[in-house]
C-alpha positions, 0 to 999 in steps of 0.5 A, a space after each residue: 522539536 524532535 531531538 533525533 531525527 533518525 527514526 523518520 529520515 530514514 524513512 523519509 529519504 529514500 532508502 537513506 543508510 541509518 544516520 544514528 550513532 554516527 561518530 565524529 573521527 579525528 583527523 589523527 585517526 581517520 588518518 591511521 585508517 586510511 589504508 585500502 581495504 579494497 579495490 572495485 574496478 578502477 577504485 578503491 574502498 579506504 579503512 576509514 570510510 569501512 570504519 564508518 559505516 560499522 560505526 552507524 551499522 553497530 549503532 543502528 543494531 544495538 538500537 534495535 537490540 539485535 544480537 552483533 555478529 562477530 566483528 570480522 563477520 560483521 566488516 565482511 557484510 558491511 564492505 560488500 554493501 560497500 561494493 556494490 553500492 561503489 560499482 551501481 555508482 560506477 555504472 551511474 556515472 558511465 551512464 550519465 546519470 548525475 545528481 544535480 545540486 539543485 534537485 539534491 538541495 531540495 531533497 534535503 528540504 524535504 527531509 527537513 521538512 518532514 522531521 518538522 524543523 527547518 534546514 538550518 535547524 536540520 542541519 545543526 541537529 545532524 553535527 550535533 550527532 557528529 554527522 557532517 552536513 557535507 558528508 550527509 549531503 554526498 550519501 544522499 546525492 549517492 542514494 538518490 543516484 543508486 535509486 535513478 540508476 536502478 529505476 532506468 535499468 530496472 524499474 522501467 522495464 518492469 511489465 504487469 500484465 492483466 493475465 498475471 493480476 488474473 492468475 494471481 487473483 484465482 490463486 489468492 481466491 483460493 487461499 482467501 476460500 480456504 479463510 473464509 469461515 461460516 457460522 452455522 445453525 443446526 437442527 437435527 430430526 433424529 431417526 430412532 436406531 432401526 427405525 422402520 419405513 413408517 417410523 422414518 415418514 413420520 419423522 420426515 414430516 415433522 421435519 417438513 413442518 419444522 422447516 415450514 415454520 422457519 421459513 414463516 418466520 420462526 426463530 430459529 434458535 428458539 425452534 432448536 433449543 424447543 425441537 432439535 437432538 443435536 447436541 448444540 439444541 441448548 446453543 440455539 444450535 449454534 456450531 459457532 464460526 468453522 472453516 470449510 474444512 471444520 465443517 461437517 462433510 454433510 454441509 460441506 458442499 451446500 454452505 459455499 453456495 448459501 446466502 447469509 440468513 439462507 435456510 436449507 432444505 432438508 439434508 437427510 443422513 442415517 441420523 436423521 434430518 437436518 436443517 442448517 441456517 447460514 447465520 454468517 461468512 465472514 473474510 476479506 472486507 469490503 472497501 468502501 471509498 467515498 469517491 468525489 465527481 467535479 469539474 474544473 478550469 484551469 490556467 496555466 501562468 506562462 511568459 505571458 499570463 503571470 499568476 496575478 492574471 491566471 487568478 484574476 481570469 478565473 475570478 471573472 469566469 467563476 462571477 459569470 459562473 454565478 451570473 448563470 453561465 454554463 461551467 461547461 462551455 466556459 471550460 471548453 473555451 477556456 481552459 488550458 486542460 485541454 483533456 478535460 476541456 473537451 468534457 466542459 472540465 468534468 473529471 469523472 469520478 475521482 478516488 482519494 489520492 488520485 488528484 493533486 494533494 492541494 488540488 483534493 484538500 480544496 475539492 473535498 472542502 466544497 459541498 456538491 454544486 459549490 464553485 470554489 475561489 481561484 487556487 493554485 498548485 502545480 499545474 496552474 490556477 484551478 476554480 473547481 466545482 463539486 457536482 456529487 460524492 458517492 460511496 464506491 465498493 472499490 473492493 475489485 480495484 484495490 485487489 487488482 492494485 494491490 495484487 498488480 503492486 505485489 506482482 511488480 515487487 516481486 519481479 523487481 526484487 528478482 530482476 534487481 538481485 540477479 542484476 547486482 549478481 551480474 554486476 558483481 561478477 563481471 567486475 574486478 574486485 580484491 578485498 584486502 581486510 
């Protein structure tokens, strides 16, 4: 059982404030510090909740080994944190936008949860920490509040247009060119210095036979280090792995448009002639998914199927399933996934995480033609049959997903800083430190 929970809830809960190093107050204290140390609108910041919040921002530095900034530099920082997050709560509450106990007490359940202890447990390690489970219970219910506040004023209106993932993408194949490196084989057919027309011919067929022999099948290394003047003849002529720019300006044009394993024709030069082998590129990587076709029936459980009677129903359609029935037609008749129901329950080809977590742990245990046994999630009683997997190149739509996600992070980061400003400056605030 881990004995802090810190480094994982804080992940876990939302942009939760850092919980370590929080320290109890005595009440004769907390008292001596309750003075305003600011006034936001129509409400105030008090010394002990600034002196708190220092306490946890002074322990999460010295964890991480940072340098402390001076003392008043550092209760500046800290109050307008304070600030701000007081005025996005004001705007919450004019907004109606509240945190119920009930969505709040299962969040906590979760956190829980995903530190591996259960809530009593949780809760005991937080006092223990000298953390109030009460206090800790109000700054998540205000995180969770911040975070809807900002998801309706910001995150909704947030746009990605398919042209702004298209430009985005011509400019990072760009950079992804400038990257990309190759790996070159090189022979030279050298012309004596001053050579005469005569003497250049006869070098040209030597050449000629030369590369008449690697297209035959030849070795290409072994025929450099047997024929080649190029200083790389003992490497095999091998130029090792340069970027475009590295590349002789001779090569520079013809390598992007070769094939790996392409031999070129002769490039001629005042030194002679050339032959190059494009023995590699190497860049981004592909991403190969291994990607899952099945079909399902659903029923949901209502007021009146109770779960006991969703799951006896699929037991008897999966039994006539096995008998010879068609899967398709018993999803058009009967299941409650009305979109898929049309299909006969197919469900296309899926990719990880595109379906229910419960959902894709029962579909990838199954073998292609295999009918699961009833099961349940959060949508309703499923059975569910693989029909085939594949490996996909989803290489294009993850660098549209990905480039989509860094195009809405940025406009969100933007669009949420100019928004803070704005509350900022249009609200009455008097510090008093």
């Amino acid at each position: 059982m881990p004995k802090t929970l810190l480094p994982t809830l804080a992940l876990a809960s939302l942009f939760l404030l850092s919980l370590t190093g929080t320290l109890p107050e005595t009440s004769s204290h907390a008292e001596e510090l309750d003075r305003i140390v600011a006034v936001v609108d129509n409400d105030v910041i008090l010394q002990s909740e600034l002196e708190r919040q220092l306490q946890q921002v002074r322990a999460r530095l010295e964890k991480s080994g940072a340098r402390m900034p001076p003392l008043p530099v550092l209760e500046r920082q800290v109050l307008e944190r304070m600030i701000i997050n007081r005025l996005q709560m004001q705007t919450a509450a004019r907004a109606g936008i509240t945190v119920n106990d009930v969505a709040l007490d299962s969040a906590i359940r979760n956190i829980a949860a995903e530190n591996g202890v259960s809530l009593e447990e949780f809760r005991s390690i937080l006092e223990q920490d000298g953390y109030p489970f009460s206090r800790f219970r109000e700054d998540i219910r205000e995180q969770m509040t911040i975070s809807l506040l900002r998801k309706r004023m910001i995150e909704e209106r947030i746009v990605v247009t398919e042209r702004e993932v298209d430009d985005y993408l011509a400019n990072r194949q760009q950079q992804e060119d400038e990257a990309t490196e190759y790996r070159l084989q090189h022979i030279l057919i050298a012309t004596p210095e001053g050579a005469s027309p005569e003497e250049t011919e006869a070098v040209r067929k030597k050449a000629e036979e030369v590369l008449e022999k690697l297209r035959g099948g030849a070795d290409f290394s072994q025929m450099a280090m047997e024929v080649s003047d190029g200083q790389q003849a003992l490497e095999g002529g091998d130029l090792g792995w340069r970027k475009l720019e590295q590349l002789p300006t001779l090569f520079s044009d013809l390598v992007p448009q070769m094939q790996p394993e392409q031999i070129s024709d002769l490039i001629r030069s005042p030194s002679g002639f050339h032959i190059i082998r494009l023995a590699g590129v190497r860049h981004g990587e592909k991403v190969m998914i291994e990607q899952t076709h099945a079909r399902h029936i659903l029923i949901r459980p209502n007021e009146l199927v109770s779960d006991q009677d969703a799951k006896a129903r699929l037991e008897q359609l999966r039994e006539r399933i096995l008998n010879g029935e068609d899967f398709a037609e018993l999803a058009r008749a009967h299941s409650d996934d009305r979109g898929s129901a049309l299909e006969g329950g197919d469900l296309g080809w899926a990719s990880p995480g595109d379906f229910d977590p419960k959902f894709e742990q029962v579909m990838n245990e199954l073998e292609p033609g295999e009918i699961s046994e009833p099961f349940q999630t959060r949508f309703g009683w499923h059975i569910v049959q693989v029909l085939e997997r594949r490996t996909h190149d989803s290489t294009e739509e993850v660098r549209r997903a990905q480039a989509r996600k860094a195009i809405r992070d940025r406009k969100l980061n933007e669009e949420l800083q100019s928004w803070l400003r704005r509350l900022r400056d249009e609200a009455y605030v008097e510090i008093r430190l």
